[in-house]
PDB file with one MODEL, atoms N, CA, C and O in Angstrom:
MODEL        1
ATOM      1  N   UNK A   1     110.874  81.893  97.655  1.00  0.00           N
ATOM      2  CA  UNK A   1     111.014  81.618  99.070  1.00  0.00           C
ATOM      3  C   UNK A   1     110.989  82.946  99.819  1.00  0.00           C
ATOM      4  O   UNK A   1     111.698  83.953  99.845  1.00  0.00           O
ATOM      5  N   UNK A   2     110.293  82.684 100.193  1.00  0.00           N
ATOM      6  CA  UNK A   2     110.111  84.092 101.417  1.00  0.00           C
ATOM      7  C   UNK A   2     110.948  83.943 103.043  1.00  0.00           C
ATOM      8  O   UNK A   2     110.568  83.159 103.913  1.00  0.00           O
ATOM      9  N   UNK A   3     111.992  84.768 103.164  1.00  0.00           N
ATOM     10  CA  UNK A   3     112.692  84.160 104.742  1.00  0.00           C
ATOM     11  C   UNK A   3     112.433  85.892 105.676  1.00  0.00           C
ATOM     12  O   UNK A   3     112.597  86.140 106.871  1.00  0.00           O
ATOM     13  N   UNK A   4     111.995  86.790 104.563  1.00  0.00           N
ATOM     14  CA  UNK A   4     111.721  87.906 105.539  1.00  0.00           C
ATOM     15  C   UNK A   4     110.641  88.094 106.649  1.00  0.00           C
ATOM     16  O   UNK A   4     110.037  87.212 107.259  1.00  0.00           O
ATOM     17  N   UNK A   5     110.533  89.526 106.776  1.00  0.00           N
ATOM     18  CA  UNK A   5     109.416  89.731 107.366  1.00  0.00           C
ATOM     19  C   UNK A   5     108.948  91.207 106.628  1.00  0.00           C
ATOM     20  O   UNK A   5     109.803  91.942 106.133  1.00  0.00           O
ATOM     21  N   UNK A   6     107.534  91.543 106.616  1.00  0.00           N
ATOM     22  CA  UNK A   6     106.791  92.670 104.970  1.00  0.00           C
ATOM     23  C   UNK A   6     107.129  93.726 106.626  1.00  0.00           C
ATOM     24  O   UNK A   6     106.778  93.301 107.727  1.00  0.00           O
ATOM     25  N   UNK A   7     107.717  94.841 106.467  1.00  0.00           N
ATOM     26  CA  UNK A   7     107.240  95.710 106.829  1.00  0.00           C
ATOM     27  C   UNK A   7     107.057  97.332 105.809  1.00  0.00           C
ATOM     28  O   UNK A   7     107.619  97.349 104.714  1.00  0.00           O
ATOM     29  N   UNK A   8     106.498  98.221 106.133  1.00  0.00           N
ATOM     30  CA  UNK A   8     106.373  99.124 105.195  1.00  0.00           C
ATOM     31  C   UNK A   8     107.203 100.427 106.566  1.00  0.00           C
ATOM     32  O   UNK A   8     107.182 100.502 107.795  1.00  0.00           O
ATOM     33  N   UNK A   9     107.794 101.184 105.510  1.00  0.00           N
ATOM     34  CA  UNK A   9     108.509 102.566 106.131  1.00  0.00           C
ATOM     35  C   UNK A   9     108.176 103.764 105.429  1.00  0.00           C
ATOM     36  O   UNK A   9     107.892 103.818 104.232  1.00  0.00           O
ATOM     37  N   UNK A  10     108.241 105.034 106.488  1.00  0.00           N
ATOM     38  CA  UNK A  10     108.518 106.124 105.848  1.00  0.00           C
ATOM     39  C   UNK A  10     109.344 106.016 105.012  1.00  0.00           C
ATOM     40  O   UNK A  10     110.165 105.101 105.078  1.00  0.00           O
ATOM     41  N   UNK A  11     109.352 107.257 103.626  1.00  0.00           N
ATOM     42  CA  UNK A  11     110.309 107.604 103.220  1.00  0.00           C
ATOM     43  C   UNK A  11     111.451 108.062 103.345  1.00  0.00           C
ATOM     44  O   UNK A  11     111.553 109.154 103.903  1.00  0.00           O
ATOM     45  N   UNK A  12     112.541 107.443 102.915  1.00  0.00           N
ATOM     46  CA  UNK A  12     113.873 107.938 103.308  1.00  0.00           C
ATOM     47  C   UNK A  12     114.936 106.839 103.312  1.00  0.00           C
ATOM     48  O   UNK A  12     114.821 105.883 102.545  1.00  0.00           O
ATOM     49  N   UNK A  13     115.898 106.941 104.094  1.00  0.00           N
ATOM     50  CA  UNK A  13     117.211 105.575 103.959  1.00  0.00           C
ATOM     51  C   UNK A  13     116.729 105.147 105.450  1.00  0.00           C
ATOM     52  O   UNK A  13     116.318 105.785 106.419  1.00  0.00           O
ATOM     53  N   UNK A  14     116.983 103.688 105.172  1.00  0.00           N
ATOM     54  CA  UNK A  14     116.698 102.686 106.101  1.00  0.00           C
ATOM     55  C   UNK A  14     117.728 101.816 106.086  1.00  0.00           C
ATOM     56  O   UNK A  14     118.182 101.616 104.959  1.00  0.00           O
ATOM     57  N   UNK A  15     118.283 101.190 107.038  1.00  0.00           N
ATOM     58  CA  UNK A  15     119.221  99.775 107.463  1.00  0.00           C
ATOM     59  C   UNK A  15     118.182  98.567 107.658  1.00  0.00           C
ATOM     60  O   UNK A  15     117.019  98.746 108.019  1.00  0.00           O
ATOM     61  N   UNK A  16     118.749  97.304 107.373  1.00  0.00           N
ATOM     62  CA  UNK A  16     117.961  96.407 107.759  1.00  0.00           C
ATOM     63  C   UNK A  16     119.026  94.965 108.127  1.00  0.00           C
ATOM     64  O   UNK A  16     119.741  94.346 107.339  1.00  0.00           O
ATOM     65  N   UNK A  17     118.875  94.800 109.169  1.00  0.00           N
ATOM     66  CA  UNK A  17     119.655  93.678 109.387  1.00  0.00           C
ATOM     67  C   UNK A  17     119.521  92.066 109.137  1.00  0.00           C
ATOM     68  O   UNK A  17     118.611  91.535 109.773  1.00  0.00           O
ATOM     69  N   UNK A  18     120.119  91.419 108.494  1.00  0.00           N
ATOM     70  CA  UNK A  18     119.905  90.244 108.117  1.00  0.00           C
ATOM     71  C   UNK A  18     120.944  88.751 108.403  1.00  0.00           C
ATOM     72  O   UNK A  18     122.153  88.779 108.172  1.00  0.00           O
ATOM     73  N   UNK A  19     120.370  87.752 108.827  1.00  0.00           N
ATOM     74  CA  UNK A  19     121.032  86.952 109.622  1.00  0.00           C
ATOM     75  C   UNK A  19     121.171  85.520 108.922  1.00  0.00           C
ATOM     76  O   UNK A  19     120.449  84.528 109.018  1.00  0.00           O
ATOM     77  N   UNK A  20     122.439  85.761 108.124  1.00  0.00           N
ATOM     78  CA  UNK A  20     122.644  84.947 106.668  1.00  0.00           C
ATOM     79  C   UNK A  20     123.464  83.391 107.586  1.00  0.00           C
ATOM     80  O   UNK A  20     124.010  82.544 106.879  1.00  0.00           O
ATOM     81  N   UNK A  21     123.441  83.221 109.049  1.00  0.00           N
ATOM     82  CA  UNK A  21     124.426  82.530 109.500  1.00  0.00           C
ATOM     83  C   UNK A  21     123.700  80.811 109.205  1.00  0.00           C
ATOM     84  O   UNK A  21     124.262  79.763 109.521  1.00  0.00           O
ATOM     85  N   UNK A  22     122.225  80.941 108.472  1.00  0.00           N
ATOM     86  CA  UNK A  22     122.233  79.566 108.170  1.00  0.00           C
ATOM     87  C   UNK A  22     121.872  79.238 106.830  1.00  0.00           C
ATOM     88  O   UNK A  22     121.354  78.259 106.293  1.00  0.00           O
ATOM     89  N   UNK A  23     122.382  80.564 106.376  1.00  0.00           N
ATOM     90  CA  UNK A  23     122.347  80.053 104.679  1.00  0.00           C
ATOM     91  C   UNK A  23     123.260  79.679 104.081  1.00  0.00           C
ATOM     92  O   UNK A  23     124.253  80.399 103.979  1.00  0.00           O
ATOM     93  N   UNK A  24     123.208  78.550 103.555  1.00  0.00           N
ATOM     94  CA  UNK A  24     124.620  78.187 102.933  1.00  0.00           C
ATOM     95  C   UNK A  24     124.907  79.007 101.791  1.00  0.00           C
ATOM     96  O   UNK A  24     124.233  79.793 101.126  1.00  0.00           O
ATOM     97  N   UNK A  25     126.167  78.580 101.747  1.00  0.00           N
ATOM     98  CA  UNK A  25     127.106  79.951 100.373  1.00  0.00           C
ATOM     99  C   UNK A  25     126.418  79.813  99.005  1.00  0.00           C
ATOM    100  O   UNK A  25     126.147  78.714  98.522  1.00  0.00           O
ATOM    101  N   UNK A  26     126.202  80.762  98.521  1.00  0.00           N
ATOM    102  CA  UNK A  26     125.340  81.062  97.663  1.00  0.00           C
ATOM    103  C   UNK A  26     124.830  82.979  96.912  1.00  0.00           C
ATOM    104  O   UNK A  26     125.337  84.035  97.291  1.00  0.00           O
ATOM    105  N   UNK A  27     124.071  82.866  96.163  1.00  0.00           N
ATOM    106  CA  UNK A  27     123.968  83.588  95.394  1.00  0.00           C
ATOM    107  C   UNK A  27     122.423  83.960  96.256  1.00  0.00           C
ATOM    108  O   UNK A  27     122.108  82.888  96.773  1.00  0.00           O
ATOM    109  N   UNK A  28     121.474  84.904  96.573  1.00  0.00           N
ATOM    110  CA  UNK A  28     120.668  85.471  96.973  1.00  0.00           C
ATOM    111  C   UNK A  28     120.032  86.435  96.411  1.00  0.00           C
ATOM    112  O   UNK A  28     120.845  87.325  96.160  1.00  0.00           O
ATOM    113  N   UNK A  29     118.827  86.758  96.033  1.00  0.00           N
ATOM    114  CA  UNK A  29     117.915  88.029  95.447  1.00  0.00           C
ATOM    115  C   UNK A  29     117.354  88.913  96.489  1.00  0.00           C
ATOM    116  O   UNK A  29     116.159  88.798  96.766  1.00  0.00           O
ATOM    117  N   UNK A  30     117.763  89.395  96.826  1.00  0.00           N
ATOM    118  CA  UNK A  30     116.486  90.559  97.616  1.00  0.00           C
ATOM    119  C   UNK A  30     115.337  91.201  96.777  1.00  0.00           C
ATOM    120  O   UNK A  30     115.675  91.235  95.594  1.00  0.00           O
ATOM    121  N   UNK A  31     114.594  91.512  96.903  1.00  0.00           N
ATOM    122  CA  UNK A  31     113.275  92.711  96.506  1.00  0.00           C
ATOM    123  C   UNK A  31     112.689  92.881  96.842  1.00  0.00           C
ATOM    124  O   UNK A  31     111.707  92.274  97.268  1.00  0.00           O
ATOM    125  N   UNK A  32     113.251  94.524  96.798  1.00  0.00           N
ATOM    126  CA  UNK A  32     112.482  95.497  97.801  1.00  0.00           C
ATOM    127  C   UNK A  32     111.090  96.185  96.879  1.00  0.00           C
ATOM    128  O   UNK A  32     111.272  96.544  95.716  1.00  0.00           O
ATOM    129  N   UNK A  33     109.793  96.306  97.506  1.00  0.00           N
ATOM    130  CA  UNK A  33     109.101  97.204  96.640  1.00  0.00           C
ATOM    131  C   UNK A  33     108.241  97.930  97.551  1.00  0.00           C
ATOM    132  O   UNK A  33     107.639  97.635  98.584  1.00  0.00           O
ATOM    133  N   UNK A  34     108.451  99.618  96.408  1.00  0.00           N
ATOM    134  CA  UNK A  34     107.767 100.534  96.759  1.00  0.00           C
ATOM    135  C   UNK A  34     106.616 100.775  96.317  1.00  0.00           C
ATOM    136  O   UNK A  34     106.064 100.188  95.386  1.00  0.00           O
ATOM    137  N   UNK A  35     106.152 101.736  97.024  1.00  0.00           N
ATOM    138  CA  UNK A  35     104.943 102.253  96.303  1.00  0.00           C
ATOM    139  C   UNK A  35     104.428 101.908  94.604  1.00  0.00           C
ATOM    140  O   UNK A  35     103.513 101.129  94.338  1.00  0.00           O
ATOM    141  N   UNK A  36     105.265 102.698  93.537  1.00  0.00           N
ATOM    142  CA  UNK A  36     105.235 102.533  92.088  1.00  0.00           C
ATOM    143  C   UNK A  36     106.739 101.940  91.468  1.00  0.00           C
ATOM    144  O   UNK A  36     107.084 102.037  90.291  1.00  0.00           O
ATOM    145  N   UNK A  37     107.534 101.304  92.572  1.00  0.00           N
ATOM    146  CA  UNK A  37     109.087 100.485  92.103  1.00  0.00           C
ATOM    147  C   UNK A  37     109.360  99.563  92.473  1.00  0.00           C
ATOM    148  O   UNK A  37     108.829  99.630  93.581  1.00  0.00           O
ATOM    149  N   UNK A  38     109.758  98.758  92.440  1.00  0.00           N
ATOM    150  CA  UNK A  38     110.768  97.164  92.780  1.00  0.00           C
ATOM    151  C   UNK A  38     111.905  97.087  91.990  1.00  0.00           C
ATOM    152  O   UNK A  38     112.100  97.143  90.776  1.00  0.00           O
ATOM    153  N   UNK A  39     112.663  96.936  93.038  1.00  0.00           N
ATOM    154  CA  UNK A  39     114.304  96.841  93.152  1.00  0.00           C
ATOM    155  C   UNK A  39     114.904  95.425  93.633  1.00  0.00           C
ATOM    156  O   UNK A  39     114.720  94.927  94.743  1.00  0.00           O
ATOM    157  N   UNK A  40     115.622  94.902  92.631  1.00  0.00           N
ATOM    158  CA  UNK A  40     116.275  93.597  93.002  1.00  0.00           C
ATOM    159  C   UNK A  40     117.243  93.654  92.953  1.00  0.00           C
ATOM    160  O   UNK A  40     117.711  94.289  92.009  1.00  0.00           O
ATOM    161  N   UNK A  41     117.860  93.234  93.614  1.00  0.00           N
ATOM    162  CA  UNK A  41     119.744  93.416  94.450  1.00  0.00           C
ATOM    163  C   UNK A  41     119.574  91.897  94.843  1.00  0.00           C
ATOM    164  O   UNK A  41     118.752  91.100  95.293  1.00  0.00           O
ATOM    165  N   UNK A  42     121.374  92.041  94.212  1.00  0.00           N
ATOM    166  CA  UNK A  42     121.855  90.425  94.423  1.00  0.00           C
ATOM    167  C   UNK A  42     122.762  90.576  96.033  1.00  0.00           C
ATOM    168  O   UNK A  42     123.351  91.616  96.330  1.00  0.00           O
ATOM    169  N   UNK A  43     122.739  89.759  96.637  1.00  0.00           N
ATOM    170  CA  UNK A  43     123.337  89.314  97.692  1.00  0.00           C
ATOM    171  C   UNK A  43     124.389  88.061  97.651  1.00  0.00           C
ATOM    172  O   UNK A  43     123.886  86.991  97.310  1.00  0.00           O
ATOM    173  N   UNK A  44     125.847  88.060  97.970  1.00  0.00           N
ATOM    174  CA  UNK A  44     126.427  86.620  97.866  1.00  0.00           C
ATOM    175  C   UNK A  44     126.895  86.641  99.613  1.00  0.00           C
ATOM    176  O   UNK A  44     127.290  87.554 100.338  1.00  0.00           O
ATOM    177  N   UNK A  45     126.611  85.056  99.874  1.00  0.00           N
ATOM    178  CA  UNK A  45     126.977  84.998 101.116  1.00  0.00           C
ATOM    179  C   UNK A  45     128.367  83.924 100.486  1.00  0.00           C
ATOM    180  O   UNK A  45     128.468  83.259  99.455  1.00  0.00           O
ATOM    181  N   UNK A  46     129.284  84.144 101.633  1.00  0.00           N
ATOM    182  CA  UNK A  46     130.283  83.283 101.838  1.00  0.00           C
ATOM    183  C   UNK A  46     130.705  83.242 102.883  1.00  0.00           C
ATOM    184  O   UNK A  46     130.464  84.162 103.664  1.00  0.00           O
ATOM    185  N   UNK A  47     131.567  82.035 103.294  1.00  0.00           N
ATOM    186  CA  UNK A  47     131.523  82.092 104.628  1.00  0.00           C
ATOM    187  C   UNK A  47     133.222  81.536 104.856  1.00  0.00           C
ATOM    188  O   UNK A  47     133.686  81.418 105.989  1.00  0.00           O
TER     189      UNK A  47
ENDMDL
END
């Protein structure tokens, strides 16, 4: 399921804001990918 939006950034640290207020409680994957990496980070929402 895709709920993002693709953008690409310079290198460096970035924030990204995310608006979990209609996901129900649950367990979540993010992944992020770079150039030559992909990174998956778990997310738990609760409410």
């Amino acid at each position: 399921m895709f709920i993002g939006q693709q953008k690409q950034f310079s290198a460096g640290s970035h924030t990204i804001e995310l608006d979990v207020s209609k996901f129900p409680n649950g367990i979540y994957y993010l992944t992020l990918n770079g150039e030559n990496t992909r990174t998956v980070k778990k997310m738990v929402v609760e409410k």
